[in-house]
C-alpha positions as CSV (number, residue, x, y, z in Angstrom):
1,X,-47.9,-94.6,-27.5
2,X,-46.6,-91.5,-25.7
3,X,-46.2,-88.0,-26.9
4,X,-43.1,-87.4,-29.3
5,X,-41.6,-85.0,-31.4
6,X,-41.7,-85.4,-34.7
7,X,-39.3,-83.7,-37.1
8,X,-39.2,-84.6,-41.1
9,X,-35.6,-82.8,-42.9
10,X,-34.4,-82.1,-45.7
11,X,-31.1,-82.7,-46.0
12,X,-28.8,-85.2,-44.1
13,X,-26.8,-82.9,-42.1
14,X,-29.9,-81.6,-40.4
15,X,-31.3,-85.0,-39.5
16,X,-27.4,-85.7,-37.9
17,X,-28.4,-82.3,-36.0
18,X,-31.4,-83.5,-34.7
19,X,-30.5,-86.7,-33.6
20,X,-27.4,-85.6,-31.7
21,X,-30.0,-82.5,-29.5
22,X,-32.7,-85.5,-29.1
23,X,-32.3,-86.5,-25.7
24,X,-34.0,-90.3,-27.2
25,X,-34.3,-89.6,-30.9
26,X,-35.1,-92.5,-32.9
27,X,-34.8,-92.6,-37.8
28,X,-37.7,-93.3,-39.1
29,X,-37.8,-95.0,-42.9
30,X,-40.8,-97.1,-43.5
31,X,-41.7,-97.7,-40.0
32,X,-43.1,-101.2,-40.4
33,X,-41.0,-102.1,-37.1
34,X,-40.8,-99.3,-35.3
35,X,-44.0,-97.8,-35.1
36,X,-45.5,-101.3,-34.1
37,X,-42.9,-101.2,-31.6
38,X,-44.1,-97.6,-30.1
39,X,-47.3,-99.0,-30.2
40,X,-46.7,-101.6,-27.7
41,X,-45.3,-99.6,-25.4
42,X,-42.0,-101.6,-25.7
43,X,-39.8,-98.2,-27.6
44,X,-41.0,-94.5,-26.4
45,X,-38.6,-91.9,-28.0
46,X,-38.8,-88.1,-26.9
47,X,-38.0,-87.5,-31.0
48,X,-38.7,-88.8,-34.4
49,X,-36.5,-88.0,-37.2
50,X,-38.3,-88.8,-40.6
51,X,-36.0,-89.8,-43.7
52,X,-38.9,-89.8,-46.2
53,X,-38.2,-86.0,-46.6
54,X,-34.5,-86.4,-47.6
55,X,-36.1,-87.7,-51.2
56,X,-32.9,-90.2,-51.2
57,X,-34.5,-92.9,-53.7
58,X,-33.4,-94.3,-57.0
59,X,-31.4,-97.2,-58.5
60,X,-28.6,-96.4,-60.6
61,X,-27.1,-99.6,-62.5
62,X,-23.2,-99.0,-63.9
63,X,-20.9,-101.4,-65.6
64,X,-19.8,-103.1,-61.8
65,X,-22.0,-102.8,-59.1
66,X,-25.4,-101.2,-58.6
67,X,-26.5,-98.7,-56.3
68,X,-29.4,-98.4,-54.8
69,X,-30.5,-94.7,-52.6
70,X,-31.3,-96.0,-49.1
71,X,-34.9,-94.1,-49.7
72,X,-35.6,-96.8,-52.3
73,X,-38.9,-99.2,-51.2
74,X,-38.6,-102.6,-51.8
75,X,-41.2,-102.6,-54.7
76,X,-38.7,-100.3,-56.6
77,X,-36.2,-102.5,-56.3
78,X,-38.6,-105.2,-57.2
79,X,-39.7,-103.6,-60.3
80,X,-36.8,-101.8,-61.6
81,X,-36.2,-103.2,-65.5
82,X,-32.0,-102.7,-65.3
83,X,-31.6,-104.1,-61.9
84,X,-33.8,-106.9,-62.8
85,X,-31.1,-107.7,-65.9
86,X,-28.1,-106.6,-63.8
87,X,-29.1,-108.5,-60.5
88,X,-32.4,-110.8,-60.9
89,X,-31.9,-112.4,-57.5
90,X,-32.0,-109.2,-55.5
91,X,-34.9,-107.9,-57.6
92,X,-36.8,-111.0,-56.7
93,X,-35.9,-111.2,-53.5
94,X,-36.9,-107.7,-53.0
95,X,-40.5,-108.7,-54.6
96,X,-41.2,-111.3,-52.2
97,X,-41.0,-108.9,-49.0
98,X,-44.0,-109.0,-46.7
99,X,-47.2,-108.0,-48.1
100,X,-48.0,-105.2,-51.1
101,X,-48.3,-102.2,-48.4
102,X,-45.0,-103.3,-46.6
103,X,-43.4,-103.0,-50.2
104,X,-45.0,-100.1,-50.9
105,X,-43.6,-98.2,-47.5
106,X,-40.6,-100.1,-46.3
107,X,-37.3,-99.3,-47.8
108,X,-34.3,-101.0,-47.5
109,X,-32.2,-98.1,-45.9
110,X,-34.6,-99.0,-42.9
111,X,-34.6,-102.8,-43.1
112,X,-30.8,-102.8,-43.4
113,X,-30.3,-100.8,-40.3
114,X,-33.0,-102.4,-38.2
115,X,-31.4,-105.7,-39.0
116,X,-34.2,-107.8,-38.2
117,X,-32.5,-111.5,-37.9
118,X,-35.3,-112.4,-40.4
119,X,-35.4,-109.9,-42.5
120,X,-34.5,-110.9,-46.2
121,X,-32.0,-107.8,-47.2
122,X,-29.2,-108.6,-44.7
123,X,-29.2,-111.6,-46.6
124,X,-28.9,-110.4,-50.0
125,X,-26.4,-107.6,-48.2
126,X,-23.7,-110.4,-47.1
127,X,-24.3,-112.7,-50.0
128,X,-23.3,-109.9,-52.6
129,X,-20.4,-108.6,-50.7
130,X,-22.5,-104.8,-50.6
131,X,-21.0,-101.8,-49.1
132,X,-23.2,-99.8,-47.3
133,X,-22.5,-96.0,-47.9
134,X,-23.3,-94.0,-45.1
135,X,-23.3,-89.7,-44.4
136,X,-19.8,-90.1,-43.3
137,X,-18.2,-93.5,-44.8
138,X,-18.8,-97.0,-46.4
139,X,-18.9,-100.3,-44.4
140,X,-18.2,-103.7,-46.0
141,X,-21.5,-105.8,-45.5
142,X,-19.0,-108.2,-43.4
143,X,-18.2,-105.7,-40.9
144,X,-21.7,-103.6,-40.9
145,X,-24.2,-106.8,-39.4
146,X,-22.7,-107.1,-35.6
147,X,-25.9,-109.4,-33.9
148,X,-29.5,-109.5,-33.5
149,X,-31.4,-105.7,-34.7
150,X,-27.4,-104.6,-34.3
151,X,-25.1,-103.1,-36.8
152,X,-21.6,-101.3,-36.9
153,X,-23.7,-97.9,-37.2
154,X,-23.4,-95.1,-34.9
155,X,-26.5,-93.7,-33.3
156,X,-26.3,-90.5,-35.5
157,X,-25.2,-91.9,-38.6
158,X,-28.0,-92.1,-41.6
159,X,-27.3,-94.6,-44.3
160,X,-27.5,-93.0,-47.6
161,X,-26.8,-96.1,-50.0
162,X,-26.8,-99.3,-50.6
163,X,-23.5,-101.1,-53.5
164,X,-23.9,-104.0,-54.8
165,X,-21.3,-105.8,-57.1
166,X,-22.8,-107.3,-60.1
167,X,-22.1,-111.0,-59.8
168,X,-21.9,-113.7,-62.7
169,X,-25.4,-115.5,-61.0
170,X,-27.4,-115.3,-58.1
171,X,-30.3,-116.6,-56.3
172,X,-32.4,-116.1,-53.2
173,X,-34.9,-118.2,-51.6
174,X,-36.9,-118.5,-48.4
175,X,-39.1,-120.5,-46.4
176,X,-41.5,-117.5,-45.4
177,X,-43.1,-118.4,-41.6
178,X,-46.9,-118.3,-43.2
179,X,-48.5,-115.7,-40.8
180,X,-45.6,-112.6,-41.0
181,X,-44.0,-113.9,-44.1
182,X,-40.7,-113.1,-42.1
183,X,-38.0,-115.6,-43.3
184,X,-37.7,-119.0,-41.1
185,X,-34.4,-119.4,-42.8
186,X,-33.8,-117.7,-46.1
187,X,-30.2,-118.1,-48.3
188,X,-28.9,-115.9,-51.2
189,X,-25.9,-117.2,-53.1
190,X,-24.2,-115.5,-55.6
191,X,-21.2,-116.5,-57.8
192,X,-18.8,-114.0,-58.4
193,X,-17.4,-112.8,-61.4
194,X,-13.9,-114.4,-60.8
195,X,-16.0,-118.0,-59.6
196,X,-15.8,-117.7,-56.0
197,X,-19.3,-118.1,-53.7
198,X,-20.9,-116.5,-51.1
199,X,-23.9,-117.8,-49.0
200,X,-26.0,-116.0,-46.8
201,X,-28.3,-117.1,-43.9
202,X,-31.2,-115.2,-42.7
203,X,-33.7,-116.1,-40.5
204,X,-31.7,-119.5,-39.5
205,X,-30.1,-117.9,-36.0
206,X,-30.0,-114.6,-34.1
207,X,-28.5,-112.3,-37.1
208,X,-27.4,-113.3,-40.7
209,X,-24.6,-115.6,-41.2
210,X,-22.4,-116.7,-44.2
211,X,-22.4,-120.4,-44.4
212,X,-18.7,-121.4,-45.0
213,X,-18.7,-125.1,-46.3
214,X,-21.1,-124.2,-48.7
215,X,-19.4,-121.2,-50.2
216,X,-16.2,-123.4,-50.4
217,X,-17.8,-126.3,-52.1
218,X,-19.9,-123.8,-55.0
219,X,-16.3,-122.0,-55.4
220,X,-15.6,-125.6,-57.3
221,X,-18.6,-125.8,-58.8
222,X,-21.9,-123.3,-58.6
223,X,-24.3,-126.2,-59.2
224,X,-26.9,-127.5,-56.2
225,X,-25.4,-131.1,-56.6
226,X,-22.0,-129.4,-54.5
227,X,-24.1,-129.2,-51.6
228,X,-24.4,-133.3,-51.6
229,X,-22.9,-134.3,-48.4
230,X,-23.2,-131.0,-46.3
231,X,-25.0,-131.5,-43.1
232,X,-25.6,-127.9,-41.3
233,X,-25.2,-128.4,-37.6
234,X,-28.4,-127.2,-35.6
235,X,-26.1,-125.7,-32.8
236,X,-26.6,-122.0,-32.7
237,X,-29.8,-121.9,-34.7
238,X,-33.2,-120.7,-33.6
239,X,-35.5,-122.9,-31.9
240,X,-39.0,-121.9,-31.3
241,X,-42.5,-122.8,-31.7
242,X,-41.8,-122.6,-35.7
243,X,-39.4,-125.2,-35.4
244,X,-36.4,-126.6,-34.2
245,X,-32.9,-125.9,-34.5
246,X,-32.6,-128.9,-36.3
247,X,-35.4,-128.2,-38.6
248,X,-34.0,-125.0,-39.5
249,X,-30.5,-126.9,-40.2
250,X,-32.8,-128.9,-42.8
251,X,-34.3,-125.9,-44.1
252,X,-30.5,-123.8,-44.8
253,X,-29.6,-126.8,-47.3
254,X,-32.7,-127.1,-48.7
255,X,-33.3,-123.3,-49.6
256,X,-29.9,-123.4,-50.7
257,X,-30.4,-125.4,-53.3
258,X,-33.5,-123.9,-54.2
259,X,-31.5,-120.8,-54.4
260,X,-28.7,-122.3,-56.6
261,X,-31.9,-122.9,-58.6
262,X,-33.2,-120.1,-59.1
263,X,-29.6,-118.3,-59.8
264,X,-29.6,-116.2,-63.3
């Protein structure tokens, strides 16, 4: 790891100022993937910019969506009593992220942005339909995941909050790869309050993806038995020494039902 320097601010506008005089300033929120990364020699920034000292945490639960500071670690989210009524399936999805000290550090300001194509937020991001509010505007969930660790966000730019709409149901499942407990394909649905759908790929291909002929056949009817006669096509998807494109093609129908499942 080479010599840095580290900066931790207070307030939003400062850590904008600091990122725009770094000549190679990197945000740091949890760390769990950048750290490792400076580690291995493979990221070396002249400047880190802390978020933990912006004190941006908390979920606030209204009558239509939820919101959710992007300070907020995932076993916040995970344990939080009102967004486990409002929202079960991103509570639980939140719960089953990595290990106990990965919940306890990461938040999901940082996992959003990184945009790991494994990572289980992104999922529950495009799934919902969430807006992600940022220091200077708010991004549709659509528009904000661009490719693989990429996203609409400019290099300054600090997410401050995540939106979620309150659906009628949802559900999120994955098939976890056993050693990093990253997702190998993971899919959120969620049923919206005037009966459409929305499915959600992670882990599947290079960055999350919403799964069309799905979505249209749970707009009919939100029950797993929609999904008869769906065949995913493997072209695109990942194929590694995990398993095969086509495996992973298996895996999107199967979690997806498990999903529809476990939708409340």
């Amino acid at each position: 790891m080479e010599n840095f320097n580290y900066h931790r601010p207070s307030k939003v506008a400062d850590a904008v100022k600091l990122m725009k005089k770094a000549k190679d300033g990197k945000f740091l929120s949890g760390g769990h993937t950048l750290v490792p990364t400076m580690k291995q020699g493979l990221a070396s920034p002249t400047d880190i910019i802390d978020l933990s000292g912006l004190k941006n945490a908390g979920v606030k639960v209204g009558a239509k969506s939820v919101v959710i500071q992007a300070g907020t670690t995932h076993a916040a989210v995970a344990s939080d009593k009102a967004l486990k009524k409002a929202i079960p399936g991103l509570a639980a999805l939140a719960g089953g992220i990595g290990d106990p000290h990965v919940r306890h550090k990461g938040t999901i300001g940082g996992s959003i942005a990184n945009n790991d194509p494994a990572a289980d937020y992104p999922a529950a991001c495009l799934g919902l339909g969430a807006t992600i509010h940022t220091d200077r505007r708010k991004i549709p969930a659509d528009k904000f995941f661009t490719g693989m660790f990429s996203t609409a966000l400019k290099d300054d730019e600090v997410i401050t909050a995540v939106e979620f709409p309150i659906p009628a149901k949802s559900g999120y499942a994955k098939f976890p790869n056993p050693a990093s407990l990253y997702a190998m394909v993971g899919v959120y649905v969620a049923q919206g309050k005037d009966g459409s759908a929305r499915v959600a790929v992670t882990g599947a291909g290079p960055g999350v993806f919403r799964q069309s002929d799905m979505e249209a056949a749970l707009g009919k009817s939100f029950k797993a038995d929609a999904l008869a006669g769906i065949s995913v096509k493997p072209r695109g998807l990942n194929s590694d020494l995990h398993g095969t494109a086509a495996y992973r093609a298996h895996l999107i129908s199967v979690m997806a039902k498990r999903a529809l499942a476990a939708a409340k």
